[in-house]
SESE-667160 format. One record per residue (C-alpha): residue number from 0; x, y, z. Coordinates in Angstrom, 1 decimal, padded with zeros to 4 digits, always signed. Layout:
+-------+--------+--------+--------+
! lovex !      X !      Y !      Z !
+-------+--------+--------+--------+
!   NUM !      X !      Y !      Z !
...
+-------+--------+--------+--------+
% end
This chain:
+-------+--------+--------+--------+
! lovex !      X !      Y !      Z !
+-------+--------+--------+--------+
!     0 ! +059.2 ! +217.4 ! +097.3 !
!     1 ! +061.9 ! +214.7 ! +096.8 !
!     2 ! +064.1 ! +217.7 ! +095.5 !
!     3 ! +063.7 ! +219.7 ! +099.3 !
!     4 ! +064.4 ! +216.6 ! +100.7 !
!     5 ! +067.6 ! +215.8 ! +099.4 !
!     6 ! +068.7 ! +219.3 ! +099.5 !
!     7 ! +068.1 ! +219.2 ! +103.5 !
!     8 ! +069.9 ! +215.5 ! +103.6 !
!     9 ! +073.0 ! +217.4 ! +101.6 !
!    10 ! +073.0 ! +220.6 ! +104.0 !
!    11 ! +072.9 ! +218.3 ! +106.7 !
!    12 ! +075.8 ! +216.0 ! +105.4 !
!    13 ! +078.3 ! +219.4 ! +104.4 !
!    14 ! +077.4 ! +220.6 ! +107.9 !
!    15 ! +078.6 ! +217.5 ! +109.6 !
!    16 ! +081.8 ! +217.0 ! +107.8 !
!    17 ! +082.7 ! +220.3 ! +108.0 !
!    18 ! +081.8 ! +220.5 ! +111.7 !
!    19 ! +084.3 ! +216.4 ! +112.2 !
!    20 ! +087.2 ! +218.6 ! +110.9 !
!    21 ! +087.6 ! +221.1 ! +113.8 !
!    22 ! +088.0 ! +218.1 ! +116.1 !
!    23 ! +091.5 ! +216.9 ! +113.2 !
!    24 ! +093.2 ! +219.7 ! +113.9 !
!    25 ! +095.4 ! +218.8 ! +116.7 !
!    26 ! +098.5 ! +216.2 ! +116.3 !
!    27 ! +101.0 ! +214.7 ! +118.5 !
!    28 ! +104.1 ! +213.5 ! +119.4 !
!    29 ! +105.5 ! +209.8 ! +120.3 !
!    30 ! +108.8 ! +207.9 ! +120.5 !
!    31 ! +110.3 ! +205.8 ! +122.9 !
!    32 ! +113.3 ! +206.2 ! +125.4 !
!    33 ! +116.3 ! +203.8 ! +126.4 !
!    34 ! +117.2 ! +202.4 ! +129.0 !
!    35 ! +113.3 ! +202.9 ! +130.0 !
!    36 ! +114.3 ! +203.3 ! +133.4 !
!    37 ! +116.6 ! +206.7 ! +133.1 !
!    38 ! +113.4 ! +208.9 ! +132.9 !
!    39 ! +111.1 ! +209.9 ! +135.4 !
!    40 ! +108.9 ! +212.4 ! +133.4 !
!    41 ! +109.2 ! +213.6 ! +129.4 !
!    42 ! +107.5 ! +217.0 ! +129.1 !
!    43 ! +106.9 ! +218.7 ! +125.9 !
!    44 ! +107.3 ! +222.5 ! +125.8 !
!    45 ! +106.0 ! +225.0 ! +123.1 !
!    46 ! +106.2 ! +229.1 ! +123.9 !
!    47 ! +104.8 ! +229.3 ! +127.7 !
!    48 ! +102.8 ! +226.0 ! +127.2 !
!    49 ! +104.4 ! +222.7 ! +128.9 !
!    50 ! +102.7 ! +219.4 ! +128.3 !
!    51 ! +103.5 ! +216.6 ! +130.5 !
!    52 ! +103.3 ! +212.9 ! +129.2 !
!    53 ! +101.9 ! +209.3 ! +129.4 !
!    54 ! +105.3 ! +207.2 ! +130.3 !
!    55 ! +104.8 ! +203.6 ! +130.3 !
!    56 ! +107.6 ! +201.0 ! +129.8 !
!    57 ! +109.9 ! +203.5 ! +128.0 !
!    58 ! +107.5 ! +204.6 ! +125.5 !
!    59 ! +105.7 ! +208.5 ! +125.7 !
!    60 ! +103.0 ! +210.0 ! +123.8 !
!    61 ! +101.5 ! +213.5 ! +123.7 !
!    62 ! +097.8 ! +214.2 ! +122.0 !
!    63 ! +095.8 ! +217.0 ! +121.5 !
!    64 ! +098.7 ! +219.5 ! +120.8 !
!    65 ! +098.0 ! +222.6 ! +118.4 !
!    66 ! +100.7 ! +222.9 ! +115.8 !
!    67 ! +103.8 ! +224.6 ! +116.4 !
!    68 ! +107.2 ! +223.5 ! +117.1 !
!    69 ! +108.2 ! +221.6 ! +120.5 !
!    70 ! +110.8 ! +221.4 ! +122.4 !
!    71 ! +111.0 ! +217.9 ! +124.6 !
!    72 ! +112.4 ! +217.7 ! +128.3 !
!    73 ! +113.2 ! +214.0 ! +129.4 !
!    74 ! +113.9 ! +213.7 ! +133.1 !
!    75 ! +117.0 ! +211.8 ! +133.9 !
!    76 ! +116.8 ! +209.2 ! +137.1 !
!    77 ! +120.3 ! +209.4 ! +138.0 !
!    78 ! +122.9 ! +208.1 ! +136.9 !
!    79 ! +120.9 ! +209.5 ! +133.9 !
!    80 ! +121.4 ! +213.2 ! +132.9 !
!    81 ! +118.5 ! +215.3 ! +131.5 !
!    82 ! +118.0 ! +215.2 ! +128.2 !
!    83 ! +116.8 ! +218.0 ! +125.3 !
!    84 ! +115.4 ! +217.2 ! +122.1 !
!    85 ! +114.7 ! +220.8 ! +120.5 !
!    86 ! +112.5 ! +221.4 ! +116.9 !
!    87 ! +110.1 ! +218.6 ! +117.1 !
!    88 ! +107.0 ! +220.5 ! +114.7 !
!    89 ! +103.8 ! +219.5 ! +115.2 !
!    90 ! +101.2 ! +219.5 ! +112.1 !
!    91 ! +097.7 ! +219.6 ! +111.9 !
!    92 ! +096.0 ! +216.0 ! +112.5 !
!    93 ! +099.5 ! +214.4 ! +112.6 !
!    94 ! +101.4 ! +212.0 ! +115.3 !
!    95 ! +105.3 ! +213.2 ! +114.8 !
!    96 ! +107.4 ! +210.1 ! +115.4 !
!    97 ! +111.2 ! +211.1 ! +117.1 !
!    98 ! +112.2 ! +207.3 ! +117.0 !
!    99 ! +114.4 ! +205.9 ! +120.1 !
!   100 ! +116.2 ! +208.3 ! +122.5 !
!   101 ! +119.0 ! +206.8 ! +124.3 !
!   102 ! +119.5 ! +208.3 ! +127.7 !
!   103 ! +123.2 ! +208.9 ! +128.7 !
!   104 ! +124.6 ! +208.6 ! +132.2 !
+-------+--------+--------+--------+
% end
């Protein structure tokens, strides 16, 4: 009996792992933009998918994107001129860091 028992508590345990790792498979992007005041919006573009972000204090951040490679739109508040940043590949369960982008008037 003690054998049917631990059997179930094993099923049960392999079918709630396995069942945690379809929410890991999305990742994101993050960085951070200077002067935080020369962008109104950062959107985050992959095939006919565009993602628009949380911008707070010169710092964005996307979630919950499949993998695939990104291209990233910054919106320039003039004097600031729109900005590309093409490439960025997202990977399974992974938060892809660009670092600082420094706006340019």
């Amino acid at each position: 009996m003690k054998s049917a028992g631990l059997k179930i508590m094993f099923m049960a345990f392999l079918a709630l792992v396995m069942y945690s790792f379809t929410y890991l498979k999305e990742g994101g992007i993050k960085g951070t933009v200077t002067p935080k005041e020369a962008v109104s919006a950062v959107y985050a573009i992959n095939g006919t998918d565009t993602f628009a972000s949380t911008y707070v204090e010169g710092s964005f951040m996307f979630t919950s994107l499949k993998k695939g490679n990104y291209t990233l739109l910054f919106k320039g508040i003039e004097p600031y001129k729109d900005a590309v940043l093409s490439n960025i590949e997202v990977a399974d369960s992974v938060v892809t860091d660009v670092g600082e982008i420094k706006m340019q008037p």
